[in-house]
N, CA, C and O atoms as CSV, one atom per row, in Angstrom:
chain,resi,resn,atom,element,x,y,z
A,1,UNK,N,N,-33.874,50.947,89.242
A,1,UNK,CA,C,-34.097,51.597,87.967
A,1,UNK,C,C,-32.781,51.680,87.202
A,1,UNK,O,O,-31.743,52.011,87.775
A,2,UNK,N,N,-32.826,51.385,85.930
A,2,UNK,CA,C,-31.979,51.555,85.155
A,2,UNK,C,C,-31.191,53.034,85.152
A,2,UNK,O,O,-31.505,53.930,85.936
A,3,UNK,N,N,-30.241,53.146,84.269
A,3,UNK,CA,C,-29.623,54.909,83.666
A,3,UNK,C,C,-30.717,55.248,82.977
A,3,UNK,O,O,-31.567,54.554,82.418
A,4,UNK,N,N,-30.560,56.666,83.113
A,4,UNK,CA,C,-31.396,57.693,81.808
A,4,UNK,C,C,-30.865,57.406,80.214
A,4,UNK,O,O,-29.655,57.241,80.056
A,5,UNK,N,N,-31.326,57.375,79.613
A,5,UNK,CA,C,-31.097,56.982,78.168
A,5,UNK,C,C,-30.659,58.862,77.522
A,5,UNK,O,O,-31.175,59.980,77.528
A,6,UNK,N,N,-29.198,58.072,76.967
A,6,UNK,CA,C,-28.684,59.421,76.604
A,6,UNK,C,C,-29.518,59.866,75.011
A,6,UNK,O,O,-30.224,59.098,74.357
A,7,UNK,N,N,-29.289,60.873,74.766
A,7,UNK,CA,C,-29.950,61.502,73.751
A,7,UNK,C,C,-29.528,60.451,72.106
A,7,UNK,O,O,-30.311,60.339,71.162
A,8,UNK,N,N,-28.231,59.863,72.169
A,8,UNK,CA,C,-28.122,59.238,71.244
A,8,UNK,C,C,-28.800,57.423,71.417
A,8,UNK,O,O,-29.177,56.727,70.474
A,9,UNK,N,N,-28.784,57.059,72.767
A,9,UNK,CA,C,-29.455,56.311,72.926
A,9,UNK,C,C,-30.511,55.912,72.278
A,9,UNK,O,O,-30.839,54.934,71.605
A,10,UNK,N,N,-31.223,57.435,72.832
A,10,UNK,CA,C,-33.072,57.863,72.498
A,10,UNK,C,C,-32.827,57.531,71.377
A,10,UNK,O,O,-33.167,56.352,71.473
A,11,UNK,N,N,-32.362,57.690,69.945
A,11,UNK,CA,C,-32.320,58.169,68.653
A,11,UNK,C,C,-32.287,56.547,68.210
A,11,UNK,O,O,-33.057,55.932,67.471
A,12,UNK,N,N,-31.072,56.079,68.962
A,12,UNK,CA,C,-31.226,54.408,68.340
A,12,UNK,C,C,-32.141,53.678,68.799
A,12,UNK,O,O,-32.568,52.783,68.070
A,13,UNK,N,N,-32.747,53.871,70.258
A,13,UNK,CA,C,-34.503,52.999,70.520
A,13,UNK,C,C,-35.403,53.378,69.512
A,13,UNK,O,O,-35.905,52.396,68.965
A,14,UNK,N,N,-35.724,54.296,69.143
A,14,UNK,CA,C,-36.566,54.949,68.201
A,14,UNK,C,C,-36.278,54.611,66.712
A,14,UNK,O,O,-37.131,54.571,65.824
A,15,UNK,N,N,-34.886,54.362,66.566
A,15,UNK,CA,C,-34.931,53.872,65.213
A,15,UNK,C,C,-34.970,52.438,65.345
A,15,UNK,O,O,-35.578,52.310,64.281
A,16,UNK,N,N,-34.856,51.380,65.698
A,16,UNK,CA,C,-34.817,50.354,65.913
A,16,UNK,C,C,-36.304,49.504,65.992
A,16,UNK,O,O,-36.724,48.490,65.433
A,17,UNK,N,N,-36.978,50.647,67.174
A,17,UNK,CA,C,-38.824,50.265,67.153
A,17,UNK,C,C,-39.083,50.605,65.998
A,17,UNK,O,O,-39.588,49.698,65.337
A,18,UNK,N,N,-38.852,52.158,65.146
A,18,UNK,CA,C,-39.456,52.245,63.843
A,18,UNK,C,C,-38.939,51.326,62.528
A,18,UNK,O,O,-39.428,51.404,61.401
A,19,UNK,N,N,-37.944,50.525,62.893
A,19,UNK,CA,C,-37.604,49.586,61.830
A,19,UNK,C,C,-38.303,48.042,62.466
A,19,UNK,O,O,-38.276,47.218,61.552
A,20,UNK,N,N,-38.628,47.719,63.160
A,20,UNK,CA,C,-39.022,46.458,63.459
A,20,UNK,C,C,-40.469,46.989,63.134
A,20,UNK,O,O,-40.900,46.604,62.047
A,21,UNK,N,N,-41.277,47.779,63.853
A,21,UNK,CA,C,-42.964,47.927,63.358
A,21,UNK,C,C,-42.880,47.782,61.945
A,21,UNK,O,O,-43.478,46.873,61.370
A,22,UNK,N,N,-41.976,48.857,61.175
A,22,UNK,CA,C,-42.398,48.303,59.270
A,22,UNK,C,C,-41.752,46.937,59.017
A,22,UNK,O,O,-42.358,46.099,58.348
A,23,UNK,N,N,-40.969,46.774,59.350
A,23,UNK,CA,C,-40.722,45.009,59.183
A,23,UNK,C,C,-42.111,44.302,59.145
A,23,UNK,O,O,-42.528,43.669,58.175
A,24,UNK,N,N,-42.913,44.525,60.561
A,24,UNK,CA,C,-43.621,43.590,61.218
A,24,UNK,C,C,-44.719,43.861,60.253
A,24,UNK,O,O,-45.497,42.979,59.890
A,25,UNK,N,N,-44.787,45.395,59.743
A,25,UNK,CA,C,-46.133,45.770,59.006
A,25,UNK,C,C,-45.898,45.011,57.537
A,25,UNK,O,O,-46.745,44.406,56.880
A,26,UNK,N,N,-44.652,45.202,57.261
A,26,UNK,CA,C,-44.367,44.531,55.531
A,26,UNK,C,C,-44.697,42.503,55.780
A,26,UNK,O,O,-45.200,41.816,54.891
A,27,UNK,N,N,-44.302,42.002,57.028
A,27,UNK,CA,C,-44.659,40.831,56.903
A,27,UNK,C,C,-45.776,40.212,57.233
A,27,UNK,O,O,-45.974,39.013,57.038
A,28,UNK,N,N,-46.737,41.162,57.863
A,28,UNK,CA,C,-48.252,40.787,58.010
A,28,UNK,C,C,-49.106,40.578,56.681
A,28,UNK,O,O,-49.885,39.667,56.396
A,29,UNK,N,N,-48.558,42.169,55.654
A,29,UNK,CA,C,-49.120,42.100,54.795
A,29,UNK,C,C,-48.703,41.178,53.661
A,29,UNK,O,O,-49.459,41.005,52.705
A,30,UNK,N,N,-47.478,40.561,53.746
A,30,UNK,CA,C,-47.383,39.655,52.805
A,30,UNK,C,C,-47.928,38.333,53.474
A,30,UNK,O,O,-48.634,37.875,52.576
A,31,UNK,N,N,-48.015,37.324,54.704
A,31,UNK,CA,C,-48.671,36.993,54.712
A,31,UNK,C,C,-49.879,36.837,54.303
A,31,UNK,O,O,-50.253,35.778,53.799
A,32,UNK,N,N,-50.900,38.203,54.517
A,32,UNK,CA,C,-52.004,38.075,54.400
A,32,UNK,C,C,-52.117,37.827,52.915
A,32,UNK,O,O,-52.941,36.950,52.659
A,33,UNK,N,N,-51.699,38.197,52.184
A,33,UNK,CA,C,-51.640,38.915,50.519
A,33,UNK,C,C,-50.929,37.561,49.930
A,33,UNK,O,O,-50.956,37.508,48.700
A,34,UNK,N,N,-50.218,36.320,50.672
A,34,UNK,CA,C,-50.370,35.190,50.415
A,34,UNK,C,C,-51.399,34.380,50.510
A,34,UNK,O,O,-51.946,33.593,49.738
A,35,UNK,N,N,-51.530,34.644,51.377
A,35,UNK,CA,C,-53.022,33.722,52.104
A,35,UNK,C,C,-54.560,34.162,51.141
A,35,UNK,O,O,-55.598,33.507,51.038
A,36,UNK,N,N,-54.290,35.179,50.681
A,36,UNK,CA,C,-55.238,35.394,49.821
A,36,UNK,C,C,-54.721,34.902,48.688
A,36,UNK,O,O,-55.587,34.561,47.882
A,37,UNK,N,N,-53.648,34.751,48.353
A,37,UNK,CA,C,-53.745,34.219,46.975
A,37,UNK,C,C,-53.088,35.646,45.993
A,37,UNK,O,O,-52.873,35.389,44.808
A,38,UNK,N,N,-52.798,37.027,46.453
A,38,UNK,CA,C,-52.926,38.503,45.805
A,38,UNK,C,C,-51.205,38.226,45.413
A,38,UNK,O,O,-50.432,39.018,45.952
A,39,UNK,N,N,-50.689,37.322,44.655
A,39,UNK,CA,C,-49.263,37.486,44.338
A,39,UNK,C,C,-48.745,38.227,43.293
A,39,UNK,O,O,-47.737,38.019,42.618
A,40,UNK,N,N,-49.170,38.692,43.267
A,40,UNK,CA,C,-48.461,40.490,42.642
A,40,UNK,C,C,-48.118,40.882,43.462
A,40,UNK,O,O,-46.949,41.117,43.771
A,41,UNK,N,N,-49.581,41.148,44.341
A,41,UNK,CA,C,-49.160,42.160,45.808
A,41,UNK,C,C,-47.840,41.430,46.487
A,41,UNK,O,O,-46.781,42.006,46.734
A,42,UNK,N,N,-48.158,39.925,46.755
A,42,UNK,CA,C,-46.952,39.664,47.467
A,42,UNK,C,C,-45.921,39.512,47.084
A,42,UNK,O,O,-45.083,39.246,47.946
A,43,UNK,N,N,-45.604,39.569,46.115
A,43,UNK,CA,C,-44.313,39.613,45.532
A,43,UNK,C,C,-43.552,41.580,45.654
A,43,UNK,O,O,-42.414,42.030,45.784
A,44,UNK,N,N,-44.935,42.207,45.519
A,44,UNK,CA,C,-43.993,43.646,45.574
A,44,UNK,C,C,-43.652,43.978,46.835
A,44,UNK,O,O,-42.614,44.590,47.087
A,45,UNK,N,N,-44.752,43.489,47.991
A,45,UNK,CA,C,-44.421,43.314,49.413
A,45,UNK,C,C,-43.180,42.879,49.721
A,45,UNK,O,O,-42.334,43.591,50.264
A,46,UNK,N,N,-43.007,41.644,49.378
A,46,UNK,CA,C,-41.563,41.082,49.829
A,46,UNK,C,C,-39.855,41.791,48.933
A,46,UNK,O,O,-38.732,41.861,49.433
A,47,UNK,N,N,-40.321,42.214,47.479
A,47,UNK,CA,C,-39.269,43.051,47.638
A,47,UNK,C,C,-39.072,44.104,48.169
A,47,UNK,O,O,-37.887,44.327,48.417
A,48,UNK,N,N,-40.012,45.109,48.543
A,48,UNK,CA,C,-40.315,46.602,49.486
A,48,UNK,C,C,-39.432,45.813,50.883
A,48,UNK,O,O,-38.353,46.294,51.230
A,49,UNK,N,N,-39.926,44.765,51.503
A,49,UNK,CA,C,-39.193,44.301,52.657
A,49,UNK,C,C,-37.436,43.464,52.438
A,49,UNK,O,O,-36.790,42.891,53.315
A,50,UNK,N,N,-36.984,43.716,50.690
A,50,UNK,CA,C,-35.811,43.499,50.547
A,50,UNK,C,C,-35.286,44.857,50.971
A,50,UNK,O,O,-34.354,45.135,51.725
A,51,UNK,N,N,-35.984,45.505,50.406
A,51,UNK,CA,C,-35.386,47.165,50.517
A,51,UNK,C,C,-34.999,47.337,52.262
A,51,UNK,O,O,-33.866,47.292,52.741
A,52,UNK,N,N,-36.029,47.501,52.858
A,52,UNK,CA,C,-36.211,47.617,54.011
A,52,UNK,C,C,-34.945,47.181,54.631
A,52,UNK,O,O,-34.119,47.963,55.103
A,53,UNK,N,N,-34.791,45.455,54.602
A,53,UNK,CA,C,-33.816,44.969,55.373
A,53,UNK,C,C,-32.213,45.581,54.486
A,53,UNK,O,O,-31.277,46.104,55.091
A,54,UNK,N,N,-32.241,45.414,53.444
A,54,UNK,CA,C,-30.950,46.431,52.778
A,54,UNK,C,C,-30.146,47.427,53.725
A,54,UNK,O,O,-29.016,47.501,54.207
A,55,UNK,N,N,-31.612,48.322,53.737
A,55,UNK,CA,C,-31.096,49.329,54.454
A,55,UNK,C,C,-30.357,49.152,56.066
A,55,UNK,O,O,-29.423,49.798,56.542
A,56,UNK,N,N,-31.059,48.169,56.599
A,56,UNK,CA,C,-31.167,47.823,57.978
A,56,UNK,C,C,-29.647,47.310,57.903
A,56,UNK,O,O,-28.976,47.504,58.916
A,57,UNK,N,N,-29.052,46.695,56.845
A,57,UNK,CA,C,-27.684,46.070,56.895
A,57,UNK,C,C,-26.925,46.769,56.718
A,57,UNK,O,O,-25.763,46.718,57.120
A,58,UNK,N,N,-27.545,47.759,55.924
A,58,UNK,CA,C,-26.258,49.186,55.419
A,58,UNK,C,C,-25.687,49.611,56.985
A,58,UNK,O,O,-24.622,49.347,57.545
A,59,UNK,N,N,-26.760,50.307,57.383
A,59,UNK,CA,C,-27.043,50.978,59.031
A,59,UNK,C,C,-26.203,50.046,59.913
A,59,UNK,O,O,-25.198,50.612,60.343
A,60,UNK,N,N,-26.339,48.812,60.284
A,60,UNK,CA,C,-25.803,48.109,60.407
A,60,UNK,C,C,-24.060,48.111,60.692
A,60,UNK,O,O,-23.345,48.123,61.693
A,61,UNK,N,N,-23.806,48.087,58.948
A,61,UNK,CA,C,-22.342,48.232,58.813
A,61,UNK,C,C,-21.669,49.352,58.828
A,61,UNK,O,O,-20.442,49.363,58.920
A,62,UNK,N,N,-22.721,50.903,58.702
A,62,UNK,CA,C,-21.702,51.799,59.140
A,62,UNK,C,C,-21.907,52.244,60.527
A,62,UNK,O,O,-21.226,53.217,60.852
A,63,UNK,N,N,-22.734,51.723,61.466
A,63,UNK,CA,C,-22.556,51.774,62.654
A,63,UNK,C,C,-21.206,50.826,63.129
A,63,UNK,O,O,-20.441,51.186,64.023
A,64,UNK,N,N,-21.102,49.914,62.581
A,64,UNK,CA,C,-20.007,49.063,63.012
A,64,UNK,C,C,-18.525,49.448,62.736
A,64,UNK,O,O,-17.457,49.145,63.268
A,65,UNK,N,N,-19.033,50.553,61.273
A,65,UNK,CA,C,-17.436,51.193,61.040
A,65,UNK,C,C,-17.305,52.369,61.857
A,65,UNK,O,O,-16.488,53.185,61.431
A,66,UNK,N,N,-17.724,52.574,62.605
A,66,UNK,CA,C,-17.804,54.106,63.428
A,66,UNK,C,C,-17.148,53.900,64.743
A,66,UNK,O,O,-16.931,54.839,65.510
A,67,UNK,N,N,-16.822,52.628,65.009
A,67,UNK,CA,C,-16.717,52.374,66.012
A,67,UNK,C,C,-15.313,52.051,66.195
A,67,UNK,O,O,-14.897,51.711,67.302
């Protein structure tokens, strides 16, 4: 068995699963919302998932300056 996952650990598994599920949820639905043809929808989809990853790079870089 692995170590116990320290409390800050916990905090970054948890943010990491909750940023990959909306990833995964923003690119299903633009798929789908292509595949239908709904390009409005997919176009606001894929910038909502600019946002998304934005953030993910911000997080990213001030985790990297912390260090």
């Amino acid at each position: 068995m692995g170590r116990p996952l320290s409390v800050l650990d916990s905090h970054r598994v948890a943010y990491i699963n909750d940023l990959m599920a909306r990833v995964s949820a923003h690119t299903d639905g633009l798929y789908e919302q292509l595949m239908d043809e709904e390009f409005s929808y997919a176009s606001q989809t894929a910038q909502d998932l600019i946002v998304l990853l934005e953030d993910a790079i911000s997080s990213l870089d001030e985790s990297s300056n912390s260090r």
